[in-house]
N, C-alpha and C positions, 0 to 999 in steps of 0.2 A: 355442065357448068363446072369449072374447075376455082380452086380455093389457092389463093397465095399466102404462103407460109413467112411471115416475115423472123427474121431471126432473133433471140432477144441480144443487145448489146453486152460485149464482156464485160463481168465487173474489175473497178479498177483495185488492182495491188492491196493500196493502203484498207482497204474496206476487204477483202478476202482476210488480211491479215486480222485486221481487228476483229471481224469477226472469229476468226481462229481461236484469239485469245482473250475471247470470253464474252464478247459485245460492247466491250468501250471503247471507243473511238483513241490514235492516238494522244489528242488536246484534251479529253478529258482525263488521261490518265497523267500529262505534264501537270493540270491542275490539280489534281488531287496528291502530286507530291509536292506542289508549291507551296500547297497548304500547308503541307508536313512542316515542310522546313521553313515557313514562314511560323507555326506556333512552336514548334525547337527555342525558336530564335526570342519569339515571346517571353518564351518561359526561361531564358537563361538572362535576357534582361531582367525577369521578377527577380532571381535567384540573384545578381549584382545587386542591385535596388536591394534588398534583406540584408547581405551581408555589410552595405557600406549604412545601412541605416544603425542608430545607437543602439547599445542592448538595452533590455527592459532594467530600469532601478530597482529591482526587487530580488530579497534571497530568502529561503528556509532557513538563516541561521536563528536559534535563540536569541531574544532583546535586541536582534539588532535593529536599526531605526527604519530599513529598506525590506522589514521580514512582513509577508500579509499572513502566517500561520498565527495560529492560535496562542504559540509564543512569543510571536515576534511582537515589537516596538512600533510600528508603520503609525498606530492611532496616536500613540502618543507625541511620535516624534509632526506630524504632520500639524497636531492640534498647537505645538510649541511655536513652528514655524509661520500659523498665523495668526499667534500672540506676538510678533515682534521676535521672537530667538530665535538666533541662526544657530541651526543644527551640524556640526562638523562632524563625518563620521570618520574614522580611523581604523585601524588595526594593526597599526606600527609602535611599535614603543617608544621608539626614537621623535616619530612627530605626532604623538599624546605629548609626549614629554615638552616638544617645543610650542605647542600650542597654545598651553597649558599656561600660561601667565597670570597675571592681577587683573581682578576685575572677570575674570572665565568660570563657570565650570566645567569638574573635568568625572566622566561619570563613568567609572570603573562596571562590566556587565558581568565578569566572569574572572573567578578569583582560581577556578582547579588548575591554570597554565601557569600561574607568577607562584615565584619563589621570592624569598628574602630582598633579592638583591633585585630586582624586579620593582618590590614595592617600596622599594629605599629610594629608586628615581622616579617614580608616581608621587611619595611623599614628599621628595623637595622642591616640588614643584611650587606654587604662589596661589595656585587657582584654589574654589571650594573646591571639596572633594565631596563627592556622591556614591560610598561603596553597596555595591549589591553582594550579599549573601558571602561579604570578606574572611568568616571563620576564623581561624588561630591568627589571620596576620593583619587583624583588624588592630592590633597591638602595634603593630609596622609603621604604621598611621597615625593612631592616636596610642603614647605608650600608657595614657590612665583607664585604655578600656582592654580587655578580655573578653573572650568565648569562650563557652562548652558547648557542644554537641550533644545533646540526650536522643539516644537512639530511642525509635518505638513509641516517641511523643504522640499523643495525637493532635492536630490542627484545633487549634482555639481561636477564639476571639476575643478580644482583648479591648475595652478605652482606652482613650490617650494617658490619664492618670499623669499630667504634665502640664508644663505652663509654657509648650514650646509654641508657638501659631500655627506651626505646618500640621503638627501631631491636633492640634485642636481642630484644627481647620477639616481635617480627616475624621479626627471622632472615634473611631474605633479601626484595630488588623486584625488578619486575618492569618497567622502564620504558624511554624512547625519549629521546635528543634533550633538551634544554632543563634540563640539570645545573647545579650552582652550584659556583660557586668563593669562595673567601674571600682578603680581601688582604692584605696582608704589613705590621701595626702597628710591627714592629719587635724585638717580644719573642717571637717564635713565626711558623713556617709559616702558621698560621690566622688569626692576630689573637687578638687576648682572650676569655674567652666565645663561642667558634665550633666548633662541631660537626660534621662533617661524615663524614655514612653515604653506603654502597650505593655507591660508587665503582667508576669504570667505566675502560676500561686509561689513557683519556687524563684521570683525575685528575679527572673533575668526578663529582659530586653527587650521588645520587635523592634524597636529604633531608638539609637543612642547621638547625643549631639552633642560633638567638644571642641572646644575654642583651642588651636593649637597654633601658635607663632601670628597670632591674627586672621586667623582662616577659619572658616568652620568644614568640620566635618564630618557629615553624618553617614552613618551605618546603616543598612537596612537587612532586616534577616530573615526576607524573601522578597520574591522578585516578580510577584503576582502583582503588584498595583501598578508594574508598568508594561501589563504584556494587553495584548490585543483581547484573550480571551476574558480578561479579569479587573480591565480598564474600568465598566462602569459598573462594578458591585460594589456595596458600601459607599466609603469615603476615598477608596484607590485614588481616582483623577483627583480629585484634591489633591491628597499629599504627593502625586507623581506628579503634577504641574506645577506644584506651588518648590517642591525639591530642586526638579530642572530648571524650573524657570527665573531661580533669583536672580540670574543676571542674563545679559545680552545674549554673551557669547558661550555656546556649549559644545565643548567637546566631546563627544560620543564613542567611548575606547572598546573597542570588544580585538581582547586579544586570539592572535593568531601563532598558531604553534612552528611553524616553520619560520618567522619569523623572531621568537623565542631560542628556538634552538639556535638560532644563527647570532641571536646577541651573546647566549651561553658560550658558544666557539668563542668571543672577541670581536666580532667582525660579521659585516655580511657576505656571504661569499655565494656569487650569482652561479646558479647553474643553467645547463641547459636550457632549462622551462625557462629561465629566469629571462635567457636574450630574444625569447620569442616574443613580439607582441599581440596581449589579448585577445586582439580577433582573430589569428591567425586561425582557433580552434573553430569559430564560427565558420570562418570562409570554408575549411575543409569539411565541416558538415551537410554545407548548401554544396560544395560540389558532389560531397558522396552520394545525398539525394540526386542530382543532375543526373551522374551515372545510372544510377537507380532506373529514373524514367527512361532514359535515351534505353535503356536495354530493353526497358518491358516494351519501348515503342517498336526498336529494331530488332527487336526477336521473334524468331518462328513462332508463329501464333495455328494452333490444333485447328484443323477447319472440320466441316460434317461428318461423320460416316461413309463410306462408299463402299455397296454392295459389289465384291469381284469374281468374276464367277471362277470356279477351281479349272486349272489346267486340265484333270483329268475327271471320272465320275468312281467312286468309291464305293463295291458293292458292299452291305450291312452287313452282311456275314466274312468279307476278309477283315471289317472291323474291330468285329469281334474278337474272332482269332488274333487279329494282330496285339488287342486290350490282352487279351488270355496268354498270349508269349510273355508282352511284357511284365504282369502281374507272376508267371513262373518263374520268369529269369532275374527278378526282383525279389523273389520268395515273398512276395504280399499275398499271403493265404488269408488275412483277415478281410482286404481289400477285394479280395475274390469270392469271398464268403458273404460280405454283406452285400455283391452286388447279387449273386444267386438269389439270396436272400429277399431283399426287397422287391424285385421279378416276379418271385412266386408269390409273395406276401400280393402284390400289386393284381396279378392275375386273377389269385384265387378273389379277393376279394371284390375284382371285377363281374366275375362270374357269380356274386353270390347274390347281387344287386346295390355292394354298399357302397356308400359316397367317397368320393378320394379324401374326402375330410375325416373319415371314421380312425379313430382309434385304433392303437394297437388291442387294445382288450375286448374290443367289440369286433376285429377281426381276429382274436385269438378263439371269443366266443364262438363266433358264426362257422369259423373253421372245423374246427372241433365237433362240433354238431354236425357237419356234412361228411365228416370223412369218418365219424364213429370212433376217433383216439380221443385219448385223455388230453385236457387241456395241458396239463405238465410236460407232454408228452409234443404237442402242438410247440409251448413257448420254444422246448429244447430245442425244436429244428428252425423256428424262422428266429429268434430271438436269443438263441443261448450263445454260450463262448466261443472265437474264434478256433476253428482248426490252427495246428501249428506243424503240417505235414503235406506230402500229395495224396498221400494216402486217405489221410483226414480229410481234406475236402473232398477228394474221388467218392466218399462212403457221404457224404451232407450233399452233394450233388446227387448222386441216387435214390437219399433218402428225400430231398426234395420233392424230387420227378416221380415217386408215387407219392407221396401227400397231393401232390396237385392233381393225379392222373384220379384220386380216390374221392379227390373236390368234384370231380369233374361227372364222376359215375351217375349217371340218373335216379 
């Protein structure tokens, strides 16, 4: 009975290939980069979308009305906004200045950037005036009040001791250092139109209020009853709402030093930075990130391990020798010394029964006892100073090889 052998069919091309490289077929591998560059594409649409959307309204500066830190203004200014005041924030001198009219207030945050001339066009302004923490140039403002600065004060608390409504309404401050005083017109302790709360033992000030050209304007000599973290202790929101909020319109100035310095020159004079606009910083940010991913995506990525076996077989003993050249022609006598060393250290204490965890002092012990030397005698050869010679090691390698041949003696 005879057997027909049928033959199996060749396989085709594309399947030898794809098997070659690696078992995925060509269409799954077109799919698996369509994916790629369909989520690329994804992700560079988010990255567009980010950058043309607004920035966040919010900053870390001190008082300002856009700050959510513990210094910043954000509670106050938002609680004003839904009492009916619109809050205008600024940081221009020039449109503080123009905003600033009859019927506004205009609420000064930061007195260390203005000079003189500075607070001469703040002061001519029409609006009330709201200064924070103004020091020497509270004078600027109002000429019947003064400051002094007592260094080293400590923070008091103080009543109103006044017949003002805001400072009652408030009840007691909370402040440090930098009071006002008012001067002596001739008709009165105060002067004319001069108000003075929150008085501390030596007679100065937390808030002074003076009627000047028909405006009122009050001082403040700290600037905790308008920050976030200090809004609701005491009577603060009172007197920070009842302050801001006399009229409609509120201007919000927190000066800016480059701006400053450009009014100091005469003039504003735009640089650089000045012709860019705002987003442009944004936009290069979200591209820098893009790069970012597209590299990590298109970059060699480390795969497994792979075992390779060596060209040739390397017997133990030309290894040796070959270690033993190189530690000569290196003059690494110490590196040659501790590997003796440890060898024998390893041997004897194989031979003696002990754990590869034992101690040096339990095989200095054990040793010692077997071969009949002194322990002192023992540390010197497996433990003591590096050889600094050939000769030095030549004599620590002999004296090795009888320490171990004397482990060894039954």
């Amino acid at each position: 009975m005879t057997t027909t052998a049928h033959a199996a069919p060749p396989a085709a091309p594309g399947t030898v290939e794809a098997a070659r490289a690696g078992g995925r077929p060509p269409v799954s591998r077109r799919r698996r980069i369509t994916r790629r560059v369909v989520g690329g594409l994804v992700l560079l649409a988010l990255l567009a979308l980010t950058s043309v959307l607004p920035e966040p309204r919010t900053s870390a500066e001190p008082l300002a009305p856009d700050s959510t830190t513990p210094q910043g203004s954000r509670a106050v200014a938002q609680i004003l906004g839904r009492q009916g005041v619109h809050v205008t924030h600024v940081d221009r001198l020039a449109e503080a200045v123009e905003l600033a009219g009859a019927g506004t207030t205009l609420l000064v945050t930061d007195h260390t950037l203005l000079y003189e001339d500075h607070v001469e066009r703040l002061a001519g302004t029409a609006a009330d005036l709201v200064l924070v923490e103004p020091g020497y140039l509270v004078s600027g403002y109002a000429p019947s009040l003064w400051s002094e600065y007592s260094w080293g004060a400590p923070q008091t608390t103080t009543t109103a001791q006044c017949s003002d409504p805001d400072a009652v309404a408030a009840g007691s401050l909370s402040w440090t250092g930098g009071g006002f005083h008012a001067t002596d017109d001739g008709e009165g302790p105060l002067g004319e139109g001069v108000t003075l709360c929150f008085l501390d033992d030596d007679g100065a000030a937390g808030l002074a209020v003076a009627e000047v050209d028909g405006r009122r304007v009050t001082a403040l000599a700290t600037a905790e009853p308008l920050t976030n973290e200090a809004l609701a202790q005491g009577g603060n929101a009172a007197l920070a709402l009842r302050l801001l909020g006399r009229n409609a319109e509120l201007v919000w100035y927190t000066p800016d030093a480059q701006d400053l310095r450009d009014v100091d020159a005469g003039g504003s004079s735009a640089g650089p930075g000045d012709l860019v606009p705002g987003w442009v910083g944004f936009v290069a940010i979200q591209l820098l990130v893009l790069v970012v991913v597209v590299a990590l995506w298109r970059g060699r990525r480390l795969g497994r391990l792979v075992a390779e076996p060596l060209p040739v077989v390397v017997r133990s003993a030309e290894v040796t020798r070959g270690r033993g050249r190189l530690y000569r022609r290196s003059r690494a006598y110490g590196h040659a010394a501790a590997a003796l060393r440890a060898a024998t250290a390893s041997r004897c204490a194989q031979r003696l029964g002990l754990p590869r965890s034992a101690g040096a002092q339990a095989v200095l012990d054990e040793v010692s006892y077997a071969s009949g030397r002194s322990r002192d005698e023992v540390a010197l050869l497996l433990y003591g100073p590096p050889p600094t010679s050939d000769a030095g090691l030549t004599d620590l390698a002999r004296e090795l090889d009888r320490l171990e041949s004397e482990v060894h003696r039954p």
